[in-house]
matplotlib code that plots the C-alpha trace (Angstrom):
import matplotlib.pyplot as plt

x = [-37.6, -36.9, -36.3, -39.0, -42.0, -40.1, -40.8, -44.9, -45.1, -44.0, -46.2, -48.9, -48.9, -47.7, -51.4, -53.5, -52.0, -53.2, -49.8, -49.9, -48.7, -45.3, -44.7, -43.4, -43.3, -40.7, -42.1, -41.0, -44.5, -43.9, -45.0, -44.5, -46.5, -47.6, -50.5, -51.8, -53.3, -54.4, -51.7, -48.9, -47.4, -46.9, -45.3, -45.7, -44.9, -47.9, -47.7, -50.1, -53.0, -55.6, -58.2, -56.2, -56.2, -54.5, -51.1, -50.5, -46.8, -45.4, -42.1, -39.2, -36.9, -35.0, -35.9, -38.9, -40.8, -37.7, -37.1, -40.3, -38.1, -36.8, -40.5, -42.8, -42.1, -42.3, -46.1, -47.2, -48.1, -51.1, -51.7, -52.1, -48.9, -49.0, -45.7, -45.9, -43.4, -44.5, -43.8, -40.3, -39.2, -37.9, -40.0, -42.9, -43.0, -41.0, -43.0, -41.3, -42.7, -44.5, -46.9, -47.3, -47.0, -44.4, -46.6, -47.4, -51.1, -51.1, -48.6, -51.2, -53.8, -52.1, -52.0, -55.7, -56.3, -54.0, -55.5, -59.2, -58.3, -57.4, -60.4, -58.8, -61.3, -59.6, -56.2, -53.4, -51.3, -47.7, -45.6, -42.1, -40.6, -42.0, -44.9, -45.8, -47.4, -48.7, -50.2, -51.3, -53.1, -54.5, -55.9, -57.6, -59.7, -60.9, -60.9, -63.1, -60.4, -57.8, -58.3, -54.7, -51.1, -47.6, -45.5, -41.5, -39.6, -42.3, -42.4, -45.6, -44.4, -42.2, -39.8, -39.3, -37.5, -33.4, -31.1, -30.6, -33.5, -33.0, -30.8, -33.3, -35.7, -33.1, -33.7, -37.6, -37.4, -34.8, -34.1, -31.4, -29.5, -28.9, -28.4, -26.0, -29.2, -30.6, -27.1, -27.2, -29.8, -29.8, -26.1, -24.7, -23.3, -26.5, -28.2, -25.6, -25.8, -29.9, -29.2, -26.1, -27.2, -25.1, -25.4, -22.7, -23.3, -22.4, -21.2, -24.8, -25.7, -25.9, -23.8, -25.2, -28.9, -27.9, -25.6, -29.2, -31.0, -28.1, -28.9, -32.6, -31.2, -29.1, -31.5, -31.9, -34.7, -34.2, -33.3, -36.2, -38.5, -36.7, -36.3, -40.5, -40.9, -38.2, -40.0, -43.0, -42.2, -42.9, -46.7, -46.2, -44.6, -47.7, -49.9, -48.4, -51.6, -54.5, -52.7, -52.3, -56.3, -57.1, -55.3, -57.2, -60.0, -59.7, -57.3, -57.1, -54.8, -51.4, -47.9, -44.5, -41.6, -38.7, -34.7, -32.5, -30.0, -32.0, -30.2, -33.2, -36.4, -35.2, -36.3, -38.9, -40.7, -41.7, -42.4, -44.9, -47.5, -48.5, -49.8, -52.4, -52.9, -52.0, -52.3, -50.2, -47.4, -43.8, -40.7, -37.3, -35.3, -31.2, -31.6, -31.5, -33.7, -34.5, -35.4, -35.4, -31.3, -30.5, -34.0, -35.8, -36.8, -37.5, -40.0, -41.2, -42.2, -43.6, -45.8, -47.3, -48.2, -49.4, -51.8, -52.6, -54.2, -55.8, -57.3, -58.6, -60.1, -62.0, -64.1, -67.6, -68.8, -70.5, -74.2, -76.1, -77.6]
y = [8.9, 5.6, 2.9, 0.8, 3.8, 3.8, 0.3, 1.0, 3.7, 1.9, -1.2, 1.0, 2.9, -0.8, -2.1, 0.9, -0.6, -3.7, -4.9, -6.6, -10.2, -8.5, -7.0, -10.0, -10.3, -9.1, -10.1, -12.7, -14.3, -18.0, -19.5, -23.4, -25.5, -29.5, -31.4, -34.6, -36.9, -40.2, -40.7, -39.0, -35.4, -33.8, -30.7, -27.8, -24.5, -21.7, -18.6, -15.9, -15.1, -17.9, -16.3, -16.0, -18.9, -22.1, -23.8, -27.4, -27.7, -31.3, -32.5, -34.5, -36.9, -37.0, -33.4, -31.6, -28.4, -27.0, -26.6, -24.8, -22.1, -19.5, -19.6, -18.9, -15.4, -14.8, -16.1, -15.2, -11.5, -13.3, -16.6, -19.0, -21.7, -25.1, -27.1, -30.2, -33.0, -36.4, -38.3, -40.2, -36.9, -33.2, -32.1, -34.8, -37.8, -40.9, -44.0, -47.4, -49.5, -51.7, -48.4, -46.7, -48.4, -46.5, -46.6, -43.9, -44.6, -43.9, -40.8, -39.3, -40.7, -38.3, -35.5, -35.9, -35.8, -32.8, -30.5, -32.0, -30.8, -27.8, -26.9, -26.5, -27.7, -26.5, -25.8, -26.2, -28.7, -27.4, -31.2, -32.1, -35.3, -37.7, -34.8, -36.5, -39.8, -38.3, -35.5, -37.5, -39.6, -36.7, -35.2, -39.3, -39.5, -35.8, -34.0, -31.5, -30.1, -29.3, -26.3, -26.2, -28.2, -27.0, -29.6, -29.3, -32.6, -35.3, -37.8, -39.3, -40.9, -44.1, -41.8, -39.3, -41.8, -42.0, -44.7, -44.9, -46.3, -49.8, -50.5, -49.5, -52.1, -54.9, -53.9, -54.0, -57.2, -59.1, -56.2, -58.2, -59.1, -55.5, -53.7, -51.3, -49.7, -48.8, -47.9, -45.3, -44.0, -43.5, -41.7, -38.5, -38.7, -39.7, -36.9, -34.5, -35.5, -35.2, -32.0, -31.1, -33.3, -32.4, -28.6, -26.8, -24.2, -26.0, -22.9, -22.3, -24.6, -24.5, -27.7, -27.7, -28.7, -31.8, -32.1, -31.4, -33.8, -36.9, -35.8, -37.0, -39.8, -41.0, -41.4, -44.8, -46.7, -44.2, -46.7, -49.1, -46.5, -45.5, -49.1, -49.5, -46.3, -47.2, -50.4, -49.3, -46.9, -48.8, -49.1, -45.5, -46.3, -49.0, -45.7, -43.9, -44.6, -44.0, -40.7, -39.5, -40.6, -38.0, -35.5, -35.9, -36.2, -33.3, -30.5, -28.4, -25.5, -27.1, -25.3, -27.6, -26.7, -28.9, -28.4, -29.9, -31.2, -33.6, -37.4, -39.0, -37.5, -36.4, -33.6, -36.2, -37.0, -33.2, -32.9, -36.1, -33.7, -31.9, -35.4, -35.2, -31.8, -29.3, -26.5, -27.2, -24.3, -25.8, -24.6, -26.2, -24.5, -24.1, -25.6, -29.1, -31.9, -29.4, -26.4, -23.9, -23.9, -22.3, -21.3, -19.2, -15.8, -17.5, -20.6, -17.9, -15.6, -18.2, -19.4, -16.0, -15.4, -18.3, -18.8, -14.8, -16.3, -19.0, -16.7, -14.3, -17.5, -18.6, -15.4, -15.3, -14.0, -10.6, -10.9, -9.6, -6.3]
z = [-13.3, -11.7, -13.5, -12.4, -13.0, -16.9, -17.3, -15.7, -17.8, -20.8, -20.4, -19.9, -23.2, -24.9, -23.4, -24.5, -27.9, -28.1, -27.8, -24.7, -26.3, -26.8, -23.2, -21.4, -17.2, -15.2, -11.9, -10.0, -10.5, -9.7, -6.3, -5.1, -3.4, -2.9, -2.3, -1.9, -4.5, -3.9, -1.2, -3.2, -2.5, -5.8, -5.9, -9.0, -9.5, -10.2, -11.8, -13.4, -12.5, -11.4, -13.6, -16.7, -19.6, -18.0, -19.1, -17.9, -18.8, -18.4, -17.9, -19.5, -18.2, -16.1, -15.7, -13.4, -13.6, -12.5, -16.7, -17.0, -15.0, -17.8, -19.5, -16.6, -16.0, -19.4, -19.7, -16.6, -17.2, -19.2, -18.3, -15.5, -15.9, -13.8, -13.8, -11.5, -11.2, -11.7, -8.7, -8.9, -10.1, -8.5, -5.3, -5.4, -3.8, -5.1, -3.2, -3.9, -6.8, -4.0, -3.4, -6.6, -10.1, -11.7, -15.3, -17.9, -17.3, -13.7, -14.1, -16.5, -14.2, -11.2, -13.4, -13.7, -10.0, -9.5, -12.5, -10.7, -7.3, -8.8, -10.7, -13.4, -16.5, -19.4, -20.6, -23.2, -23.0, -22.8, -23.9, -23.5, -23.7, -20.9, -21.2, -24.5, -23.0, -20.2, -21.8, -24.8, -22.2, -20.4, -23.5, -24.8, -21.6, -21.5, -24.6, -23.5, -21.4, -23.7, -25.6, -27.9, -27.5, -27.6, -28.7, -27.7, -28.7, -27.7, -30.2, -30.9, -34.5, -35.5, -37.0, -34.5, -32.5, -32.9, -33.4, -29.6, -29.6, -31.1, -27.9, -25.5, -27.7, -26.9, -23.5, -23.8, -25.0, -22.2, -19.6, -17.7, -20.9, -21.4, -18.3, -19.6, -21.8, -18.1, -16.8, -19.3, -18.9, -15.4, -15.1, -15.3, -18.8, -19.8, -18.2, -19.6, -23.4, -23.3, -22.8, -24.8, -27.9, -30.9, -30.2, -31.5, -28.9, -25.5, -23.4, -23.7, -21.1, -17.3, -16.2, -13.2, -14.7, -15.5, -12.2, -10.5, -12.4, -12.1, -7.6, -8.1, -10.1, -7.7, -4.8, -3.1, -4.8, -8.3, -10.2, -9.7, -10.3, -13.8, -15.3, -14.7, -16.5, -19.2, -19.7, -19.8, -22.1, -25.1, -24.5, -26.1, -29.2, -29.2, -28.5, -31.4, -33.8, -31.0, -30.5, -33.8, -34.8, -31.9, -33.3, -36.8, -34.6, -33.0, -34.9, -31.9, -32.6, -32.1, -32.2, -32.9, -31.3, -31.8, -31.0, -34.3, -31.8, -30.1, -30.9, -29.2, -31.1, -34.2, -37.3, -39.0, -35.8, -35.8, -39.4, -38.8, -37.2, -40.4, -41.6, -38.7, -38.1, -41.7, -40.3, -37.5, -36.9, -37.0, -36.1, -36.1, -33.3, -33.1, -29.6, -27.9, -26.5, -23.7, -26.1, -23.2, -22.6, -25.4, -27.1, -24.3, -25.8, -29.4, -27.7, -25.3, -28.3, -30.7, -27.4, -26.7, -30.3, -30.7, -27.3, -28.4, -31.5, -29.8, -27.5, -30.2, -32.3, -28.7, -28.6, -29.2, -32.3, -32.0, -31.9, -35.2, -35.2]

ax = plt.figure().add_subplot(projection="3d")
ax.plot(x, y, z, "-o")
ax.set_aspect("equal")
plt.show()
């Protein structure tokens, strides 16, 4: 029998089961495409089927949906999975500072337009890294919309955040007295070592990610664009309290995933979650900043047991006899 009528045949008897969570895709599911929102092209990858439960997965820096790559065929057999870039990053646009203000509010603000164009009215939030804000944004203006979050490495507490960090607040506080904060973290070293951390596994990672990501780097007007987001980026740490109230607001179902070997958002920022939501699920991977080099099949795993769950707590209660 041919291998691909096996593997039918298999998944098949698997479904009439119930074990569908445990089958992941095989197809090549994912499909790209762009559109325009207020002025900007922003690009993002689609997969699954449109009808299906949405994921909104959110990118890192200096990253793109392009590291959403080894997980969307792996969800997509049972749920619909948007990845767009943020513009100034991958395939969207990257307008000078003069035309777009290069701010975590108007990212998340973007966001909004593209899941509105869309249709899409309710999802889990998939966050990771530079997902955190904008997602955190996403989720302050329209609750309603987000049914669960998946939390990979975005810090959203005081002491989540490395010691790396006190020199990038020497450079909040007089950027041009410490350009070499920004020269950092704008160059290919930099871009490497976010991804390599202090993982003692580095032949577990594709050298040519971070090669990929240091190309959008160095594009003419990059830089500009990264110093207003780096400086801006302390309006999060200010935002740490209004998004942690939400979360005790709200106590959506929320799954922490979080790579050991991550210099920049350390162990404790992870563990800080269970103060806001208890019943949180946490797990502290053997993997990196960017979980997904060397954590796929585990993240991809915990994600479809956990959305399974979700889905099963979202059904109606049977009506009384």
């Amino acid at each position: 029998m041919p291998t691909q009528t096996l593997l039918a045949a298999a998944t098949a008897v698997a479904l009439g089961q119930g074990t569908a969570q445990s089958i992941p895709s095989v197809s090549a599911t994912t499909t790209y495409h762009r559109v325009e929102i207020d002025g900007v092209g922003i690009f993002y990858r689609e997969a699954g089927p449109r009808d299906a439960p949405t994921v909104l997965l959110l990118h890192g820096y200096p990253s793109s949906s392009r590291q959403w790559d080894p997980l969307l065929p792996l969800l997509a057999d049972r749920y619909h999975l948007l990845a767009p870039d943020y513009p100034g990053f991958g395939q969207s646009d990257a307008p000078s500072p003069a035309r777009y203000t290069y701010t975590f509010d108007t990212l998340a603000k973007t966001m909004e337009g593209l899941v509105a164009r869309l249709g899409i009215e309710r999802y889990t939030l998939f966050l990771q890294d530079y997902g955190g804000p904008v997602g955190f944004r996403m989720a302050l203006a329209h609750p309603e919309r987000v049914s669960a979050l998946i939390v990979q490495n975005a810090n959203a507490y005081a002491e989540g955040l490395g010691a790396k960090w006190q020199g990038i607040a020497r450079y909040w506080a007089d950027p041009a007295a410490h350009p070499e904060q920004l020269d950092a973290f704008t160059s290919l070293e930099g871009a490497k070592q976010r991804h390599l951390g202090t993982s003692p596994n580095p032949e577990r990672y594709n050298p040519d990610t971070w090669a990929d990501e240091y190309a959008i780097l160095a594009r003419p007007g990059e830089r500009e664009i990264q110093a207003a987001l780096l400086s801006d980026y302390r309006t999060n740490v200010a935002s740490y309290p209004a998004w942690q109230a939400w979360m005790r607001e709200h106590r959506l179902p929320t799954l922490v995933l979080w790579g050991r070997y991550d210099p920049s958002f350390i162990v404790p920022g992870a563990e800080a979650y269970l103060r806001d939501v208890p019943k949180a699920e946490l797990h502290i991977l053997d993997a990196g900043h960017f979980a997904l080099d060397e954590a796929t099949d585990e993240i991809a795993r915990l994600t479809r047991d956990f959305l399974g769950r979700v889905e099963t707590k979202a059904l109606p209660s049977p009506a009384p006899r």
